[in-house]
Steps between C-alpha positions, in 0.01 A plus 500: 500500500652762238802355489360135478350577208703789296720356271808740351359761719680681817219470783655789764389489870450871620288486818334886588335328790678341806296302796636546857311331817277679730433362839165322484293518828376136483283537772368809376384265173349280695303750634383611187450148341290464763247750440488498163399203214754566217810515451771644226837430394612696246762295423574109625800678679305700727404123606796361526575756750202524737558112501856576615437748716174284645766245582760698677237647691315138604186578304534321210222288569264758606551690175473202320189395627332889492651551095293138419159633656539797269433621135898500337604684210785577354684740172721269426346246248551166539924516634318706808221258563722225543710702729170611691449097497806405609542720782198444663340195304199701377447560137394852419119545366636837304801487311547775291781525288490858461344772720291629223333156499503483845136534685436373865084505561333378765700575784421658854841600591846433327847473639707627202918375454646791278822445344759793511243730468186637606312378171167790451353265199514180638315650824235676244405164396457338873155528559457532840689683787862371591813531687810488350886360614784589303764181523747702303546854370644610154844691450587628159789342303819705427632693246660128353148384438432812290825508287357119427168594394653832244770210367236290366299543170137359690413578797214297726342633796302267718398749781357849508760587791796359308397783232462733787858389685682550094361856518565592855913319481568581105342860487343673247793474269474095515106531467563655153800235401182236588273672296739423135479094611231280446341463811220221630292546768369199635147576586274815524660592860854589316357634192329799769871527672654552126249726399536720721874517443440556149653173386389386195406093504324213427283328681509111565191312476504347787708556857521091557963453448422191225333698267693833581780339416398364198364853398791647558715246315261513186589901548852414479495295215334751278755775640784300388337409121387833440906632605598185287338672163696720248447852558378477892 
């Protein structure tokens, strides 16, 4: 989406966060759909793959069937609930498109779908007990993906553990090379993870990609005027 709408502007890839599989236990879900009367993808990918898996395993059907008796949500914004929709024709009664706006009430039990991650603030904000499956895990990027990041004149985070992966790859010697860019954090989550780095930034107004990209690009603009002007 950046680089659909940036126009004279270099739009740099440089993931911190890489997704790998983890074996899913698919009868182990069913289990747990079973008992409980909600579930959550974080992400329409976490879907995708329990439909996958459901398949290779001869379940599909009987996932299917348990996920449309039950409460779905999702953190994904719309792009997830289709996902969520297509993979197991049910449209999701909560889709978020952040986790700060995400809240699941009313709910006995939950079957939760991280996504890389064990994810502490989207469980504080599932109000009933749960049990968790972790489709993939989350390896940091390499030192490529930081030598990106310190090339570029704005930086945008998108994730609290991408800020945490920079840190943990680049060092504290990249950490203060971030800290002279202009940096956006795209929601409240990565505005914590920068803070406590010491990274000086601005905060989007909202975490939703259409309108973070827009505020970044407005950002960008004004960076390039104000460097256009005599004297700056």
């Amino acid at each position: 989406m950046f680089k659909a709408v940036a126009r004279g502007v270099e739009v740099v890839e440089a993931p911190m966060v890489q997704l790998v599989e983890n074996p899913l236990d698919v009868a182990a879900v069913a289990v747990a759909l079973e008992r409980c009367d909600a579930v959550v993808f974080a992400t329409g990918r976490t879907a995708y793959r329990l439909a996958e898996e459901a398949k290779r395993a001869g379940l599909y059907e009987k996932i299917r069937g348990l996920v449309a008796r039950m409460k779905v949500a999702t953190v994904e914004g719309e792009k997830g609930a289709v996902m969520v929709l297509n993979a197991f024709g049910v449209r999701p009664a909560v889709a978020a498109a952040t986790v700060e706006e995400f809240r699941l009430e009313g709910c006995r039990c939950a079957v939760v779908f991280h996504y890389g991650t064990r994810d502490e603030e989207l469980l504080a904000r599932v109000g009933c007990s749960y049990v968790e499956f972790f489709p993939y895990r989350a390896l940091p990027g390499g030192l490529d993906s930081v030598a990106k990041i310190l090339s570029s004149d704005v930086v945008v985070f998108t994730s609290a553990l991408a800020v945490r992966y920079f840190a943990e790859v680049g060092g504290p010697e990249a950490v203060r090379e971030l800290a002279k860019k202009l940096v956006v954090a795209g929601g409240p989550g990565v505005s914590r993870a920068l803070t406590q780095l010491g990274v000086p930034h601005v905060v989007a107004p909202s975490g939703r990609l259409g309108p973070l990209v827009q505020y970044v690009m407005n950002l960008v603009k004004e960076k390039i005027t104000s460097n256009q002007r005599p004297g700056t």
